[in-house]
N, C-alpha and C positions, 0 to 999 in steps of 0.2 A: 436728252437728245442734244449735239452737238451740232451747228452750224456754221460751216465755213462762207463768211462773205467776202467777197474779193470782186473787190472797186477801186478806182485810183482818185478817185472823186472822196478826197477825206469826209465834206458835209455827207452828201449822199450814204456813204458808206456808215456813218456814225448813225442817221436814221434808219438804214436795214438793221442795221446792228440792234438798236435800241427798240425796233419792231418784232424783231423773232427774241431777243430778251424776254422782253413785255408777255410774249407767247409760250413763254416758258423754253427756251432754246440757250443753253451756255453756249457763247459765241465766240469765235477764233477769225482773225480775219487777214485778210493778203492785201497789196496794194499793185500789185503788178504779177505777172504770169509764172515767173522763172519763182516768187513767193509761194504763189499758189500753191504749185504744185510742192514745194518741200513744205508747206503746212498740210497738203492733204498725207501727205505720206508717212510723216512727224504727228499726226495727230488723229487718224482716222475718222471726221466727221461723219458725221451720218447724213448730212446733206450739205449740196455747194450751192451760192447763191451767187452767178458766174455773170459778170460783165463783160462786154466783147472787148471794146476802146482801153486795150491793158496795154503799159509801156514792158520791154523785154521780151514778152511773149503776149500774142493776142490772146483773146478769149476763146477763140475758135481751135486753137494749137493744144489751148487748156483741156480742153474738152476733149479731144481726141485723144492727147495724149493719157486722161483720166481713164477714158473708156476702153483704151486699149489694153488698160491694167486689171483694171477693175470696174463692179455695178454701181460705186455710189450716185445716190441718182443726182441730176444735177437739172436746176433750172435757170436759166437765163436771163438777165434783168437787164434789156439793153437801149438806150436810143434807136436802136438802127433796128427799124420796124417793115423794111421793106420785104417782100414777099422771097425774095431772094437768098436775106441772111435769117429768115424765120427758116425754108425750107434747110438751109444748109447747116444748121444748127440740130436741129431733128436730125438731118441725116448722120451728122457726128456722132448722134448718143445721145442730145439732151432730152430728157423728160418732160419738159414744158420748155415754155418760150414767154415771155413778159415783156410788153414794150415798156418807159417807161413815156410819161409818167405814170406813175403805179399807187393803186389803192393798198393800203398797209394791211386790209383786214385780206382785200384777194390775195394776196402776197402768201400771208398767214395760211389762208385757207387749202390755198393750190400748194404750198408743200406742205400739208398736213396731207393732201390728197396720195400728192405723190412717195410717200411714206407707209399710207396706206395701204398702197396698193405694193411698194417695196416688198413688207412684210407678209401682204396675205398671198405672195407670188410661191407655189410650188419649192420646194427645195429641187426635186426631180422631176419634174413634171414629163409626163410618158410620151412617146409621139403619137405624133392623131394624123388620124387619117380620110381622108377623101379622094373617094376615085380614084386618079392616080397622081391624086395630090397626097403626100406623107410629109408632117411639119416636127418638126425637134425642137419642142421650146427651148430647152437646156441649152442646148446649141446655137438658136435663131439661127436656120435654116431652114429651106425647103428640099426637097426632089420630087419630081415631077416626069413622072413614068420612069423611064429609064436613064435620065439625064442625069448631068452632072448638079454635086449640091449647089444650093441657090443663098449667098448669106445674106441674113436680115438684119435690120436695127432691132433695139430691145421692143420698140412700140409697131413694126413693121411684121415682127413676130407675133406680136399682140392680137393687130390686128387682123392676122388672117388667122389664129387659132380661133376667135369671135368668129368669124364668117365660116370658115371651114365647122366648126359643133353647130353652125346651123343653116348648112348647105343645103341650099333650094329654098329657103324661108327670104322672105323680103326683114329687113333689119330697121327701126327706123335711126336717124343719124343721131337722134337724142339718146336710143338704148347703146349705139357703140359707144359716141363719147363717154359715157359713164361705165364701159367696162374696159375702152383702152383708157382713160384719164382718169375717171372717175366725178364726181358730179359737181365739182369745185376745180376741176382742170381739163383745160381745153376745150376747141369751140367749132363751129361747122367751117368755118376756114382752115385749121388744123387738118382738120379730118381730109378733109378735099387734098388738102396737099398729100397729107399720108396716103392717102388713097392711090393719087399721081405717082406716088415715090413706088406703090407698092405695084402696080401693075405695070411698071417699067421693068420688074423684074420677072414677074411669071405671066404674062401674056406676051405672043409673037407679034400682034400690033396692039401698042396699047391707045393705039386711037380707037380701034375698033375693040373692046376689050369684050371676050365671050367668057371670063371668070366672073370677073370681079364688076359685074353691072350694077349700071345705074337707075334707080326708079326715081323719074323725077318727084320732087315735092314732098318726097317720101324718106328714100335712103337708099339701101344697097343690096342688093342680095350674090351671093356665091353659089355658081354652077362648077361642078370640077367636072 
């Protein structure tokens, strides 16, 4: 497995590095954004380990411009921990989000996760349907009755294929995170955000939201 790190912080950089090694990862690494991306392209890693604070191109530029190509998954490893650039990170594309400072073995574990879940994802996966909710994983989209399509993020897709295969059942937040992340990625803040990000899109008030409810203390359940 190949890992692309890309930090402008050489020490920092040189311990990601020497961490996904360690974990068995042959490592390629960038120092700045406009890098990045000609080593993702030049070298197809199989995972990015993506810093926001990049000279040339930010992190954020990276990522979009990554996902707008292509699925490699990509996680985050940043100072900037405010709820702000976590949600707007996820909405680019990223697959996780890692403040730092950071444990070397979570590091490890959360893209072993995210690799995981890479590979056991459908090649074709069918579109499912609720009520007059119909979801296109392949695509991450919705539509909803008659309306026009609704695009999703990769994990926004995720997300309501989980709720939609079990429409009308209460969820608890520990069994989603472990089918949108898996059990070494992501956390009940995550989720909340995703949740927020997700019913901005298919509820008409998502203050008031009749899909995608909430059971306090509990989790979630989906009404179509």
């Amino acid at each position: 497995m190949k890992a692309l790190i890309v930090d402008d912080d050489l020490a920092l950089s040189d311990v990601v590095s020497f961490t996904m090694r360690r974990a068995g990862f042959d490592v390629i690494t960038a120092h700045d954004g406009r890098s990045a991306l000609e080593r993702w392209e030049a070298d197809d890693p199989d995972i990015i380990i993506l810093d926001l604070n990049l000279p040339k191109l930010d992190g954020l530029s990276v990522c979009k411009s990554i996902r707008d190509q292509g699925d490699t998954p990509i996680i985050i490893l940043s100072v900037r921990g405010e709820e702000e650039d976590v949600v707007k990170g996820l909405e680019l594309g990223a697959d996780d989000y890692i403040v730092k400072p950071f444990s070397p073995r979570q590091l490890v574990a959360r893209a072993e996760a995210v690799l995981r879940r890479a590979k056991s994802a459908p090649v074709f996966p069918g579109p499912q349907s609720a009520g007059n909710f119909v979801l296109d994983p392949a695509r991450n989209e919705v539509c909803i009755g008659n309306g026009d399509n609704i695009q999703l993020t990769q994990l926004e897709s995720r997300l309501l294929e989980v709720l939609m295969l079990n429409c009308g059942q209460v969820l608890t937040s520990v069994s989603i995170i472990d089918s949108v992340w898996g059990s070494n990625g992501g956390d009940r803040v995550m989720l909340k955000q995703l949740v927020y990000r997700l019913r901005r899109k298919i509820e008409i008030n998502p203050s008031e939201p009749v899909h995608l409810i909430t059971i306090s203390g509990v989790g979630y359940a989906f009404e179509a």
